[in-house]
C-alpha positions in Angstrom: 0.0 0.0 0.0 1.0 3.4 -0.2 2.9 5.3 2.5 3.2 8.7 3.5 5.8 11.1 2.4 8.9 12.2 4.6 12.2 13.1 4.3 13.4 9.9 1.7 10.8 10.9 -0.2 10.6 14.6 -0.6 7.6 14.7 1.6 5.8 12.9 -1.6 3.5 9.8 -1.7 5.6 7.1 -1.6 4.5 4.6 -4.3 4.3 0.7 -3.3 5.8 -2.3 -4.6 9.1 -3.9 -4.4 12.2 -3.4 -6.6 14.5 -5.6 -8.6 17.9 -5.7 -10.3 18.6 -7.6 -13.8 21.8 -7.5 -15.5 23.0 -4.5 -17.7 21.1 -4.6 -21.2 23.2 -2.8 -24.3 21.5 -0.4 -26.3 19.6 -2.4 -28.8 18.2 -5.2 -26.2 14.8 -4.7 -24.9 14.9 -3.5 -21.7 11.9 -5.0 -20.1 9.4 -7.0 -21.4 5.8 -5.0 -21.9 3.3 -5.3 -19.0 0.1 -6.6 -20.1 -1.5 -7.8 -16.4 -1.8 -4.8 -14.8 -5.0 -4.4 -13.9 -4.4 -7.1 -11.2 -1.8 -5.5 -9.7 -3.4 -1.7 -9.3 -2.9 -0.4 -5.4 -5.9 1.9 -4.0 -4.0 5.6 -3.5 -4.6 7.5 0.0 -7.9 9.5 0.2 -8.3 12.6 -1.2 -5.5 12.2 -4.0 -8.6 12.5 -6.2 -12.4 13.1 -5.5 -13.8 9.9 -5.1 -10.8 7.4 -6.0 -7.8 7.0 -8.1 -6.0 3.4 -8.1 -3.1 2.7 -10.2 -0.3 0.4 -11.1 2.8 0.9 -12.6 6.3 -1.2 -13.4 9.3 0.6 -15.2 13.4 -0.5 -15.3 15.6 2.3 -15.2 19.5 2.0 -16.3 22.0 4.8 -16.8 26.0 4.1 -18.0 27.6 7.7 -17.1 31.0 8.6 -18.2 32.7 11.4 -16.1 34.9 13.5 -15.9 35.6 15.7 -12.4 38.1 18.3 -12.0 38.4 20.3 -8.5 40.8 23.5 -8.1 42.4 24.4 -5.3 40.0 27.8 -4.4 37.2 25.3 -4.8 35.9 25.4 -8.0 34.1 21.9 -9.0 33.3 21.0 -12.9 31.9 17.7 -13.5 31.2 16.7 -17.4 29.0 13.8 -17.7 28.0 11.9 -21.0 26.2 8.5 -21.1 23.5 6.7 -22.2 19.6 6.8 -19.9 17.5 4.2 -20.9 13.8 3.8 -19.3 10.7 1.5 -19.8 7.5 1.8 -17.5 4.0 0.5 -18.2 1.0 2.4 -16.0 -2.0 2.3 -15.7 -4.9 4.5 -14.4 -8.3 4.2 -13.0 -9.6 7.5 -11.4 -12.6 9.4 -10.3 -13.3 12.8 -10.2 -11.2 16.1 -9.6 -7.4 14.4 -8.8 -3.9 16.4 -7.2 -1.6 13.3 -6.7 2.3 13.5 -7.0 3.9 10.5 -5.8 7.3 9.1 -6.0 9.1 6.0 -5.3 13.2 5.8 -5.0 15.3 2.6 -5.6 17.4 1.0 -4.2 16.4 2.6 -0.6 20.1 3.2 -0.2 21.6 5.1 -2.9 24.2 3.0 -4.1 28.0 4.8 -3.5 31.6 4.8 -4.6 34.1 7.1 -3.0 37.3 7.6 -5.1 40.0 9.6 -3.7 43.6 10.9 -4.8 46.6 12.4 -3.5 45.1 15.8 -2.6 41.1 14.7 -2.6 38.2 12.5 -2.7 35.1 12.2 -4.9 32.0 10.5 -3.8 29.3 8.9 -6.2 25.9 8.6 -5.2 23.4 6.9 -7.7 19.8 6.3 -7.1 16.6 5.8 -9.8 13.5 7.6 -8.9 10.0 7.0 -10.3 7.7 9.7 -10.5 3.1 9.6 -10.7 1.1 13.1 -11.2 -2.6 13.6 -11.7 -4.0 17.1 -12.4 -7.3 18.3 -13.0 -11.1 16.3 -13.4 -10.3 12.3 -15.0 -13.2 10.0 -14.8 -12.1 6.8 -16.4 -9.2 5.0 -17.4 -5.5 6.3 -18.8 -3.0 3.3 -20.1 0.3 4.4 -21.0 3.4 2.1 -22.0 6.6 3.6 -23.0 10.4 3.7 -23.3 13.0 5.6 -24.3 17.0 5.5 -24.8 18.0 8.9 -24.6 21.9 10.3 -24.1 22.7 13.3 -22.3 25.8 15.5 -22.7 26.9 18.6 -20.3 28.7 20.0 -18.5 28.5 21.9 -14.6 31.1 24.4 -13.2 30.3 25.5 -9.9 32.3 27.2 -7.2 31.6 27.8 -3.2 31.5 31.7 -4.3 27.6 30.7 -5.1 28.3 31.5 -9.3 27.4 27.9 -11.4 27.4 27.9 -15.2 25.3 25.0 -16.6 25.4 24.0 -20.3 23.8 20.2 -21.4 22.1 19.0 -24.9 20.5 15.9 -26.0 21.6 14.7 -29.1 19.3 12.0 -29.9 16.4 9.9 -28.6 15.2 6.9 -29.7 11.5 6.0 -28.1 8.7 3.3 -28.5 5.1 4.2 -27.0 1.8 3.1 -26.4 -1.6 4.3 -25.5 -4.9 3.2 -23.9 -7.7 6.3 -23.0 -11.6 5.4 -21.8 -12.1 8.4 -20.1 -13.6 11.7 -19.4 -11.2 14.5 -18.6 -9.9 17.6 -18.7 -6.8 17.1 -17.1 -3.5 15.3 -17.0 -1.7 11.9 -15.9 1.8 12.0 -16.2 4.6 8.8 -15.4 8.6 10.0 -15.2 11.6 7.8 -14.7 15.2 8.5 -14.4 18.5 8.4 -12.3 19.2 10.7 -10.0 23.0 11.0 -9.8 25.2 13.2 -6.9 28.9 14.1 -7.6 30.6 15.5 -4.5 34.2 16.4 -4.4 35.7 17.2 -0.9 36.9 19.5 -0.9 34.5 20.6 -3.4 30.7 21.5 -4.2 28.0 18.7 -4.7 25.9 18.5 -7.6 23.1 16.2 -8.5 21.8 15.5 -11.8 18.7 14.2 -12.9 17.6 13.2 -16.4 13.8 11.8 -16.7 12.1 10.8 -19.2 8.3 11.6 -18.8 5.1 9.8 -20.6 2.2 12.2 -20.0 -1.4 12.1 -21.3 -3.1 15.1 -21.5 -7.0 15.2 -22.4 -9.9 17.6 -22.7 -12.9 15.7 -23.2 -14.9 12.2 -23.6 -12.9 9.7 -25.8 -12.1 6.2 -26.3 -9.1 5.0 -27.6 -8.2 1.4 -26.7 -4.5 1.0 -26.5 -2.8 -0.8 -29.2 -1.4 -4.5 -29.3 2.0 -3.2 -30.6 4.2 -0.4 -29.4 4.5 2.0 -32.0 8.5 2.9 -33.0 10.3 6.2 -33.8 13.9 7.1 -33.9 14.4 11.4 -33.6 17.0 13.9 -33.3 16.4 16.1 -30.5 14.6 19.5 -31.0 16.4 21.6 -28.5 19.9 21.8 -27.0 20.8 23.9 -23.9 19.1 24.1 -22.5 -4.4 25.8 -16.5 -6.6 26.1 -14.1 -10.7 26.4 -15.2 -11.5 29.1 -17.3 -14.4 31.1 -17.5 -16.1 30.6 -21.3 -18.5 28.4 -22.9 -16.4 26.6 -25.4 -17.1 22.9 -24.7 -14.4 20.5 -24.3 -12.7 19.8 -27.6 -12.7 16.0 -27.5 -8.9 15.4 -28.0 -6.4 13.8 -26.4 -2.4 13.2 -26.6 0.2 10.9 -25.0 3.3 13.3 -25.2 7.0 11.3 -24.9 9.9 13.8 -23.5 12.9 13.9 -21.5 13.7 16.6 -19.6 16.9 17.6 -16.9 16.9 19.1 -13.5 20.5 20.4 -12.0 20.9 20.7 -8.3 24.1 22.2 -6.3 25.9 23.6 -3.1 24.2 21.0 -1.2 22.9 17.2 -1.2 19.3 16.5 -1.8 16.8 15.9 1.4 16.3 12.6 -0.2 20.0 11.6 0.0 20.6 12.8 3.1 17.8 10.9 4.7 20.0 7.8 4.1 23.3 8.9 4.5 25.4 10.7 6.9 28.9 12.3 7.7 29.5 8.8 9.8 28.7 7.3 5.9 31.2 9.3 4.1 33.9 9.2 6.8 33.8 5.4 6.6 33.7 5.1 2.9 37.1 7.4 2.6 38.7 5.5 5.0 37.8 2.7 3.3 39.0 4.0 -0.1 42.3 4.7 0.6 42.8 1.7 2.9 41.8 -0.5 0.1 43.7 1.6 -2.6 46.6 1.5 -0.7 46.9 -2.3 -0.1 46.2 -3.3 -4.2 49.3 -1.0 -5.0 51.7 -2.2 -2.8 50.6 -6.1 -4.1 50.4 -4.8 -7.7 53.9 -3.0 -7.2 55.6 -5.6 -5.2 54.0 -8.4 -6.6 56.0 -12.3 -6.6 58.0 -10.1 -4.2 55.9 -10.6 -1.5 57.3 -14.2 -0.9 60.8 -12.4 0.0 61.3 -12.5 4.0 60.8 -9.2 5.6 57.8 -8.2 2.5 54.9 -8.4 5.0 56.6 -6.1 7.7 57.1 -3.5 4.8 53.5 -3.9 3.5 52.8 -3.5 7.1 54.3 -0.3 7.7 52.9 1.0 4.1 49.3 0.0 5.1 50.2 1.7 8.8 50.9 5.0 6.9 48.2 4.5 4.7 45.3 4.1 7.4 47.0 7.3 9.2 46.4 9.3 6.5 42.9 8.0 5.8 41.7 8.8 9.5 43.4 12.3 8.8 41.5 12.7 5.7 37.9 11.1 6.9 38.2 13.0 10.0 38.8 16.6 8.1 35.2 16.4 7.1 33.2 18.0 9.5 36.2 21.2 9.3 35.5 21.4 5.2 32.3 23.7 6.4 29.5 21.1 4.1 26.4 21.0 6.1 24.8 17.7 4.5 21.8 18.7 6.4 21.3 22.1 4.0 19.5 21.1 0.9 20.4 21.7 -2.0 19.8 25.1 -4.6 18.2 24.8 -8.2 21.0 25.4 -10.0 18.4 24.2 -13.6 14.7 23.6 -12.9 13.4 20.7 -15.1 13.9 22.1 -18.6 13.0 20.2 -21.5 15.6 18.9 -24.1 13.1 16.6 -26.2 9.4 16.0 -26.6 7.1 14.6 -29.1 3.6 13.9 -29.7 3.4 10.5 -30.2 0.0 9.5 -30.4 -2.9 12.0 -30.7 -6.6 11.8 -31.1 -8.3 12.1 -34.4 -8.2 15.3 -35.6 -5.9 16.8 -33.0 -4.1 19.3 -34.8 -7.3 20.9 -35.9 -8.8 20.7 -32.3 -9.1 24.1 -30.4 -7.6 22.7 -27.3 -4.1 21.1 -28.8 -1.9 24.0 -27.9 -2.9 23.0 -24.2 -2.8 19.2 -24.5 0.7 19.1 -26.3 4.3 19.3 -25.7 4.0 23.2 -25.4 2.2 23.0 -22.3 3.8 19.9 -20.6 6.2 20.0 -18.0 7.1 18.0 -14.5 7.4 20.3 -11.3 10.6 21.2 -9.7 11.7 18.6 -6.5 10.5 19.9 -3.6 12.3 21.1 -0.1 15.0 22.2 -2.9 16.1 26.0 -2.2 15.3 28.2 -5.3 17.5 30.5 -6.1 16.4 33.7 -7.1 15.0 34.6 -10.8 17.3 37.9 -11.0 20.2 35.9 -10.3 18.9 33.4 -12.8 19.9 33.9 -16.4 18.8 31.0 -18.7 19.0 30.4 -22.5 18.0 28.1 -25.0 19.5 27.2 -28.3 17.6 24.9 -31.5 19.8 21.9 -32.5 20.8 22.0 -36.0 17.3 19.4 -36.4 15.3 21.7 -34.7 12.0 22.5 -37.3 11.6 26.0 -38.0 10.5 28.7 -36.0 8.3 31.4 -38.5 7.5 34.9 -37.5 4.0 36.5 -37.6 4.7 40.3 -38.1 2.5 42.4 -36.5 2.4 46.6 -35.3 -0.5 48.7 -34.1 -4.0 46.8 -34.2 -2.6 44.3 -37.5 -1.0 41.1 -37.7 0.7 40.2 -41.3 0.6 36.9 -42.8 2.6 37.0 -45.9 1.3 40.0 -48.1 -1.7 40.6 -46.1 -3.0 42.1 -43.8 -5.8 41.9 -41.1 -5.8 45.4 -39.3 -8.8 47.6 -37.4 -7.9 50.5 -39.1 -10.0 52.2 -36.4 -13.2 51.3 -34.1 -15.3 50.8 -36.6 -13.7 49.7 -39.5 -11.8 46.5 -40.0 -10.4 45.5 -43.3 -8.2 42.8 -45.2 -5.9 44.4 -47.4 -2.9 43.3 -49.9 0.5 45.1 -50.1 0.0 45.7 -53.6 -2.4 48.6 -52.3 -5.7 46.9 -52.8 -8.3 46.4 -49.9 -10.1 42.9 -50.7 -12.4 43.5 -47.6 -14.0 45.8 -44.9 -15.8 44.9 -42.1 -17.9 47.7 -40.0 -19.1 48.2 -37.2 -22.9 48.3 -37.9 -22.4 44.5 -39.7 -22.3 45.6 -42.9 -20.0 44.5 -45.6 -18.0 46.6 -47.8 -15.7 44.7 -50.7 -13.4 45.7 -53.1 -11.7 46.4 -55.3 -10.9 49.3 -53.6 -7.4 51.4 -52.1 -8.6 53.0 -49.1 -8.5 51.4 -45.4 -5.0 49.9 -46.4 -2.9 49.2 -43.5 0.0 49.0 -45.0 1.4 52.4 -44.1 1.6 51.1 -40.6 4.6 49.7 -39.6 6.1 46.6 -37.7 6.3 47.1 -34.2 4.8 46.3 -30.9 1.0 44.8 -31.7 -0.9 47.7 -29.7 -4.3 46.8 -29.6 -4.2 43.2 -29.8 -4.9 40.6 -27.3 -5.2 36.8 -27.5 -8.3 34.2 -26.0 -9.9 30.9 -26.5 -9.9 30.4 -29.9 -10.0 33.9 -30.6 -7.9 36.9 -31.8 -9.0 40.7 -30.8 -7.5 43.6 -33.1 -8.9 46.7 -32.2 -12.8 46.6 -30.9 -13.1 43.7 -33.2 -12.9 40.0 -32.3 -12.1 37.0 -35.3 -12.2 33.3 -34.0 -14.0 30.0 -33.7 -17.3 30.3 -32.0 -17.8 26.4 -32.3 -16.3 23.9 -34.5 -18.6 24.7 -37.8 -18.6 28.3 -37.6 -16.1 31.5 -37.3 -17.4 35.0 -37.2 -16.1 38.6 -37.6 -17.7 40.2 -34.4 -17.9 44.2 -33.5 -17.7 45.0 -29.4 -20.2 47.3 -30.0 -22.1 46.5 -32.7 -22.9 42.9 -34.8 -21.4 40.6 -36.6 -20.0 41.2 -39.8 -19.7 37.8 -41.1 -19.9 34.3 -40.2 -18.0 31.5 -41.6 -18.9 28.1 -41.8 -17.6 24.6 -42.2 -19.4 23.3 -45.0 -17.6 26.5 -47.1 -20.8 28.8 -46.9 -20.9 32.5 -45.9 -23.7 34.0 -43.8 -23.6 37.8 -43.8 -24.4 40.6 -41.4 -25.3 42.6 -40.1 -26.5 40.0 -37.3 -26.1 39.3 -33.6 -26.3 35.7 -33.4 -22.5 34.0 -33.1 -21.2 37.0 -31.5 -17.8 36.5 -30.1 -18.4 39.0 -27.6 -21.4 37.2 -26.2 -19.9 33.4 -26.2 -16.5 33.9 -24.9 -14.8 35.7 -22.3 -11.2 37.0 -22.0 -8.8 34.6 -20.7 -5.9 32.9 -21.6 -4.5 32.3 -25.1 -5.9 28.7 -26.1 -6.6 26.6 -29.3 -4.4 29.3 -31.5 -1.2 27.9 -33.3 0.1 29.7 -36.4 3.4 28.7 -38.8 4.1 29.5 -42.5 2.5 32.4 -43.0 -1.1 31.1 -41.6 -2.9 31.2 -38.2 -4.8 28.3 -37.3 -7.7 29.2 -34.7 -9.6 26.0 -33.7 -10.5 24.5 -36.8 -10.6 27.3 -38.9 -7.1 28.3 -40.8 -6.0 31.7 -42.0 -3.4 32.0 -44.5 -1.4 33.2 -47.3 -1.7 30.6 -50.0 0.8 32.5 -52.6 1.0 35.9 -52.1 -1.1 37.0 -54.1 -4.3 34.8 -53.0 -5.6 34.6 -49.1 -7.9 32.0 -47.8 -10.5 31.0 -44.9 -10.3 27.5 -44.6 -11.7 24.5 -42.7 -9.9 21.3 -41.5 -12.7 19.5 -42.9 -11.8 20.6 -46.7 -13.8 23.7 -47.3 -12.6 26.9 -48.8 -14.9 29.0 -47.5 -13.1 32.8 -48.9 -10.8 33.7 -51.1 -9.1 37.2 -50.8 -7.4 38.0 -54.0 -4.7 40.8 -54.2 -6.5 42.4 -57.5 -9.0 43.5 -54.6 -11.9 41.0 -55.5 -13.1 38.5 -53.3 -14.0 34.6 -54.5 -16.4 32.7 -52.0 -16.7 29.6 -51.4 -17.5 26.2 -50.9 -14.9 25.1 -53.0 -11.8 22.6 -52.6 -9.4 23.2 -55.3 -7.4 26.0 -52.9 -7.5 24.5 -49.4 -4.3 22.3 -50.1 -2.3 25.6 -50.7 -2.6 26.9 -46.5 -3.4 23.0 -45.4 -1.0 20.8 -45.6 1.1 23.1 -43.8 2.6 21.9 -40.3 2.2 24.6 -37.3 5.2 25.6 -35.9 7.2 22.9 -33.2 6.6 23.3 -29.1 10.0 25.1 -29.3 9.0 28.0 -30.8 7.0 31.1 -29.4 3.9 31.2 -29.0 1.6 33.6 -30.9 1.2 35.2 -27.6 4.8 34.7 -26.6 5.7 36.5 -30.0 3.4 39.5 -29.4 3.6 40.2 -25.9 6.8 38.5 -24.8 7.6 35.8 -22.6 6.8 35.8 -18.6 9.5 36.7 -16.9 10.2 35.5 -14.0 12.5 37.7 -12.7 9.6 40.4 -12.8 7.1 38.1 -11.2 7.6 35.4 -7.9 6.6 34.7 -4.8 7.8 32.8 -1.6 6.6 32.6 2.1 3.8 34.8 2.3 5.1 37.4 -0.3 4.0 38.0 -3.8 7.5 39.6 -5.5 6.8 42.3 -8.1 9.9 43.6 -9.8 12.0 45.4 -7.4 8.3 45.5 -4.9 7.0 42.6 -2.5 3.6 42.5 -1.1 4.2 40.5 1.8 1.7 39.2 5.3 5.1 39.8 8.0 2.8 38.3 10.4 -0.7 37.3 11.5 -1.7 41.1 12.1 0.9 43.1 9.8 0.5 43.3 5.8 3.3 45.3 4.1 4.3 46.8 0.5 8.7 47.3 0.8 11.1 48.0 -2.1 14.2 45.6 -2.5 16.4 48.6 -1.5 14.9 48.6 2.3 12.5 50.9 2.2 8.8 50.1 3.4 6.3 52.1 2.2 3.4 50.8 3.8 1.9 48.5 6.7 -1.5 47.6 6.8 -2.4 46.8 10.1 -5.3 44.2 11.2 -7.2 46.7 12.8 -7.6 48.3 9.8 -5.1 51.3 10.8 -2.5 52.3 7.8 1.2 53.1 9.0 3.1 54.5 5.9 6.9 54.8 5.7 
């Protein structure tokens, strides 16, 4: 059954169930045999983990060959390279009921295993231990299977020194994975399995360091669906995509009826102390032992291996004795300058990299995914495992973190955009004030105007161009679900067979429908301003020179020709840079925007693009403080609420008796 968390387990769940050691298996041999009997062997999680009940089952086999390479200077500077090969299988299964928040982890063996190595000046100890991670998130009624593996290499490098400054640099260059995938559920929510080693370098005298590479299988759903899970595991061999490293929402979109199993590995890099976890099951006593032990041991192979038939000679054993004398003299020295090299194993240990992603793919989606309005939040952009807990964060404006593509990374398009228009190709879409929205080509012709009152006004004609705008920060435009605003005007999907043109003010211009038809204002029915509310950016992706907004695609088809298209076929419009517009339905154009790919999790998103990415260093919190920039808004205490600058200075207290006391 499971147990509670405490200190060996990060304060997490434990899971149950008892481990097991097979011999190595070489890149190429299976590393565990698939699961197929789990359903027998699902434990019952603690109440509460989800709203009625959530049990699950899960067997995995984690192995990791590191190669590395340590190098400790005298003032204390530590860099550790490591390079080797992670491999990982697990099989899970899920059975749950209602509203979940479950995180559970299991770590194997119970005692880390541990090698101390030491040389004439120092000694490095290795601590290696495989950890298996369980999340649920969100509302899952039903049942999740998931089987996968992966054999992934990682490559990096840390340099850290006692100073508190640590550089980390790691890639991934490839990642070989197999996958399956089982879903009879409904959900709107996630269910995620990790595995990897957890592995602690600590030179003395020196810095610790612990890294941990995963990789993760999460399903991520919004919606009713059944997808039995397949007989065979599915096969893919990838270069990695990257090197270098919601809660409810208030609209009525209905869930989109998709789902995705998404396969990644990511990294987490830990420093100037051991993790709680560790430490739990070793001590000083452990380290001072295992040195002693190291050199004693060390010391007694060379003087065989140097003296070797020798040691027949009379008189050989009274020399070995004296060098094994000397030897355990200076290794009760050594163990015993521990406590006086100022570690406290007892600290835990800083962030140096929270859990970054290096690889991810979607490996098996729902029908029709890609076209869903939900897929931006079910995929790899939006997954993610949680940093370890009782793990000191370091600050975000000490913090400075960059990502680079591989040279296999897909491209990364730009979508122009400046004040109230966003560009795709020779187009543009622009409010060129409150009551006027138009598509216009570059060539100076306006194909299209929307107004205010509903009504339509085509071209050919040259006036409400945007063009003489230009590129620059997108004032005036704001993302939702499924919907774009520009100006006072809203363009989106108000369900998944129709897309409208909508006024804040007045009506809908124009509504567009799946089966290519168009239904003209001026009209208030399909008003986005009635069905959806502002909130954050969902079901919008966008890449060569199109936006894709639920299941409706805008795009450039050839510079000269511009189309509204469905995922089910339909050209609905056709803009055409001469000025004259060409309705649909029709097929013969939809090929020219569709086939298409949006851009990879990797890249920006349209929001991202537009507004920038959050910034942590502008925005944190910790114990009872909310961090603005250079401000915190902080509860000091039970009766005393205050608004201080970094600097020192408090500017105000708000007292519990409702008294103000201003700096």
């Amino acid at each position: 059954s499971f147990e509670m968390g405490d200190m060996s387990s990060q304060g997490r769940i434990k899971i149950p169930g008892q481990t097991f050691v097979q011999s190595f298996k070489p890149k190429g041999d299976e590393l565990k045999a698939r699961q197929v009997a789990l359903n027998s062997q699902k434990s019952e999680a603690p109440s509460g983990s989800c709203e009625s009940n959530l049990d699950m089952a899960l067997e995995g086999v984690v192995q990791f060959a590191p190669i590395l390479d340590i190098s400790v200077k005298s003032n204390g500077d530590t860099e550790v390279g490591v390079e080797g090969l992670a491999r990982a299988s697990l099989d899970g299964l899920f059975k749950a009921e209602g509203s979940c928040a479950f995180l559970a982890e299991k770590r194997f063996p119970k005692v880390p295993k541990s090698k101390v190595v030491c040389g004439p000046f120092f000694c490095i100890a290795i601590m290696l231990q495989m950890v298996a991670e369980v999340e649920l998130k969100g509302v899952i009624t039903g049942s999740v299977e998931v089987a996968a593996s992966a054999d992934f290499r990682i490559k990096g490098k840390v340099l850290i020194n006692p100073s508190g400054k640590a550089d980390v640099d790691f890639d991934l260059p490839s990642i070989e994975q197999k996958h399956g995938f089982g879903f009879a559920a409904s959900a709107s929510g996630s269910a995620r399995i990790g595995m990897g080693p957890s592995l602690v370098i600590f030179p003395m005298p020196g810095v610790p360091i612990t890294i941990n590479p995963m990789m993760n299988a999460e399903v991520r759903a919004m919606g009713t669906l059944n997808m039995p899970v397949g007989s065979l595991l599915q096969e893919s061999t990838q270069l990695a995509t990257q090197s270098h490293v919601n809660s409810s929402r208030v609209n009525q979109i209905s869930l989109c009826g998709a789902a995705a199993l998404n396969i990644y590995t990511d990294i987490e890099i830990q420093g100037f102390g051991l993790p709680v976890a560790i430490t739990a099951s070793l001590s000083t006593h452990w380290i001072q032992d295992a040195i002693y032990d190291a050199i004693t041991q060390g010391a007694e192979a060379f003087v065989r291996f140097i003296a070797g038939p020798a040691m027949c000679i009379p008189g050989a054993d009274a020399a070995l004795d004296t060098v094994m004398s000397a030897a355990k003299s200076a290794a009760t020295l050594l163990s015993g300058m521990i406590p006086d090299l100022h570690v406290d194993i007892s600290t835990p240990s800083s962030t140096l990299l929270a859990p970054t992603k290096l690889f991810c793919v979607e490996a098996v989606k729902s029908p029709g995914f890609d076209g869903s309005s939900c897929s931006q939040d079910l995929g790899c952009h939006s997954t993610g495992r949680p940093s370890s807990p009782m793990v000191t964060p370091i600050p975000p404006d000490q913090v400075r973190q960059t990502t680079a593509p591989s040279a296999h990374s897909p491209s990364c398009y730009s979508i122009p955009m400046g004040d109230r228009f966003i560009q795709l190709g020779d187009w543009r879409w622009a409010a060129i004030d409150d009551n006027h929205f138009s598509v216009s080509h570059k060539g100076g012709q306006t194909a299209q105007i929307y107004r205010n009152d509903g009504t339509l006004h085509p071209g050919p004609r040259t006036d409400y161009n945007a063009w003489s705008r230009p590129i620059g920060y997108p004032y005036g435009i704001t993302f939702g679900p499924s919907f774009i605003q520009i100006g006072l005007f809203r363009l989106g999907m108000v369900d998944k067979e129709h897309f409208s043109i909508a006024h804040k003010y007045g009506y809908v211009s124009q509504i567009f429908r799946s089966d290519g038809t168009l239904h003209p204002g001026p009209r208030s029915d399909y008003d986005l301003w009635k069905v959806r509310s502002s909130g954050p950016a969902s079901g919008i992706t966008y890449g060569d020179r199109f936006l894709q907004i639920g299941k409706f695609r805008i795009g450039d088809a050839d510079g000269w020709h511009m189309l509204i298209t469905h995922v089910d076929g339909q050209t609905i419009q056709i803009y055409r840079g001469d000025g004259t517009v060409h309705p649909g339905p029709r097929t013969d154009w939809t090929a020219h925007v569709g086939n298409r790919l949006p851009v990879s999790w990797t890249c920006q998103s349209l929001e991202e693009m537009a507004h920038g990415t959050c910034d942590a260093k502008f925005g944190t919190f910790g114990d009872r403080f909310i961090q603005l920039g250079h401000w915190r808004l902080a509860a000091i205490d039970g009766n005393h609420f205050s608004i201080s600058h970094k600097d020192g200075q408090t500017a105000q207290i708000y007292r519990y008796d409702g008294t103000l006391h201003p700096g």
